[in-house]
N, C-alpha and C positions, 0 to 999 in steps of 0.2 A: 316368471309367471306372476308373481306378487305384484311386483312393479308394475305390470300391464295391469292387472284389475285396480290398484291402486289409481294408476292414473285414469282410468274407466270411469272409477267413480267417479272423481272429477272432474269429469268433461261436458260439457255439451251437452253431445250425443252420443251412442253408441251403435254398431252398421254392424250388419252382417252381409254377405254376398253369397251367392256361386254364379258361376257361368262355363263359357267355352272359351278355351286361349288355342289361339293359330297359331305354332312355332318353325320357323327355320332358321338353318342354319348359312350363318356367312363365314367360307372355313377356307384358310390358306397356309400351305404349306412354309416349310422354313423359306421353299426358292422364291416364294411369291406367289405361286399358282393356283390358284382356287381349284375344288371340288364341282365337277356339275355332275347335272343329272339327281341332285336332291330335291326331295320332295318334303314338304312340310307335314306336320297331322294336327288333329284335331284332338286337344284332351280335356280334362277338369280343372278346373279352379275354385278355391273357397278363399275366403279371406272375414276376418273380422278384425275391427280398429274401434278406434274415437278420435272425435272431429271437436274444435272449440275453433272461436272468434278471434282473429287480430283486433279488424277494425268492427267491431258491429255495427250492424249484424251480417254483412255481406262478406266480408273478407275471411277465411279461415282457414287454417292449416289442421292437418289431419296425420294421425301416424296408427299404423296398423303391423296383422302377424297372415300370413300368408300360404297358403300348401295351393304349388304348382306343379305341373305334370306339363313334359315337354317332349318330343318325340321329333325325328325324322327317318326317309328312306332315300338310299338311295343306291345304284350300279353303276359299274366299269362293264362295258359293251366289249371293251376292245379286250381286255382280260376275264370277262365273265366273271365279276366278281358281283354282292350284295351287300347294301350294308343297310343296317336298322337299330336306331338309339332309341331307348325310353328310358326317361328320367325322371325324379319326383325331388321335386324341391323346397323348404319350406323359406319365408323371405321375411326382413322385416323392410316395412316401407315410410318413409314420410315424403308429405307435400303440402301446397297450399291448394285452393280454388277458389272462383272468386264466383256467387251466385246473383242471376239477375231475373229481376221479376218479381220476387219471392212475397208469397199472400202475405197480406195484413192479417192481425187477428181481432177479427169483429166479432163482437159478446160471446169473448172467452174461446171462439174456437176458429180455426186456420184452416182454409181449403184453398185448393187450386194448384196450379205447375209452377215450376221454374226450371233455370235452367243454367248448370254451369260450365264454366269452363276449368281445366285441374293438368296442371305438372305435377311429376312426381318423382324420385329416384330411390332406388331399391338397393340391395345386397338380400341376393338367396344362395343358400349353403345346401352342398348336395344331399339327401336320403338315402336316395339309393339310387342305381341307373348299370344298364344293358346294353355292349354291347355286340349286336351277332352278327360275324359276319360268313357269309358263306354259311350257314346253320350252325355255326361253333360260336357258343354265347361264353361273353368275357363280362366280367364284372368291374364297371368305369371306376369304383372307392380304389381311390390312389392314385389316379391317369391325369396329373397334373391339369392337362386340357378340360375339366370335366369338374375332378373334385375342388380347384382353389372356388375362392367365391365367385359369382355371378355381378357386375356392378347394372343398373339399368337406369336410363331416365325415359320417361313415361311422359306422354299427353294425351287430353283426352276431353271427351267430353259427357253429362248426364243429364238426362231428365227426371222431374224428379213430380210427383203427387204427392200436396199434402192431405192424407185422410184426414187426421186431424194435428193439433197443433203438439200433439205427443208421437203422431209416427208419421213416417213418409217412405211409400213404395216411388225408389227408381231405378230407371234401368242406364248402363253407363257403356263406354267404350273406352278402350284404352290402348295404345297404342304405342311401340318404345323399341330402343335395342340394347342393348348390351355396350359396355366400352370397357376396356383394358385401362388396366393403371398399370405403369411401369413400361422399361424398355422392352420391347418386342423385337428388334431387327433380326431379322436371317433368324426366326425361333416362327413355328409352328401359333396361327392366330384365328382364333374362333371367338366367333362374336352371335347372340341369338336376338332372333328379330321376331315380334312377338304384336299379336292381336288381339286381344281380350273383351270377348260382350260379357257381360253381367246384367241381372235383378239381385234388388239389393231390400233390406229394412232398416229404415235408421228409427233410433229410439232416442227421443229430446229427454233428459234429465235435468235442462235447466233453461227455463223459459224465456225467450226473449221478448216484450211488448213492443 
């Protein structure tokens, strides 16, 4: 937590977000065989970070702390069975993005849009999370498939208003999945695929002309 405010202070900018992240699941057994019949849901997202320049003033890389909620549903018709996950995750992230357009600042103060483009790749570590199936609720902390990390790469894109040359309302989308590190063959493979809108506030601490 030091280290984060530490580096805050000297950064850039500082952002905060919420929005809505779209989660599903892409799940295959040890034989190979995928899950159907899942459904994805719709939950919360917050995130705050800080943002500074490569190249100034267009080019910059960003790292951030993350609380994500991920859920899906889904049934066996042919055995009547149900299933339904909620999970809560918190991530750390870093990336670059590169912005174009971006106002001038004319006597001392900055308006107008831009608009960038942003990859990104994550690791989020689980909270907590549920699973029920058939109305008998199991708790996922320990369920190898669920509790190891999460790894993600991310693209996307934001628009961005500058009020003025100290803040900017934008709104972003992001988009990404999940990837496994290590061998997986004939082992049970879950991967999450994920759609995130957001509004955001970023705060400039250190000016660029």
């Amino acid at each position: 937590m030091f280290l984060a405010i530490a580096l805050m202070a000297h950064s850039q900018q500082v952002y905060f977000e919420a929005g809505k992240i779209n989660s599903s699941f892409d799940y295959k057994d040890s034989e190979g065989n995928k899950i159907g019949n899942l459904q994805g849901s719709n939950q919360n997202s917050l995130c705050a970070g800080y943002r500074n320049f490569i190249v100034k003033p267009n080019f910059n890389f960003f790292g951030s702390v993350s609380y994500v909620k991920y859920g899906a549903k889904g049934s066996d018709k042919t055995l009547g069975n149900s299933f339904d996950w909620e999970m809560e995750y918190v991530g750390v992230n870093l990336g670059i993005d590169y912005e174009f357009f971006r106002p001038s600042i004319l006597k001392n103060e900055q308006h107008g849009f831009s608009f960038c483009i942003i990859g990104s790749v994550a690791s989020e570590f689980l909270l907590k999370g549920t699973q029920t199936v058939n109305g008998q609720v199991n708790d996922l902390k320990g369920l190898e498939e669920f509790d190891k990390p999460f790894y993600f790469a991310r693209g996307g894109v934001s628009l961005n208003y500058y009020i003025s040359k100290s803040f900017v309302l934008y709104g972003k989308y992001m988009g990404g999945t999940s990837f496994l590190i290590g061998d997986y063959k004939n082992q049970e493979q879950l991967r999450l695929i994920t759609h995130n809108v957001s509004i955001g506030l970023s705060i400039s601490l250190v000016y660029d002309n």
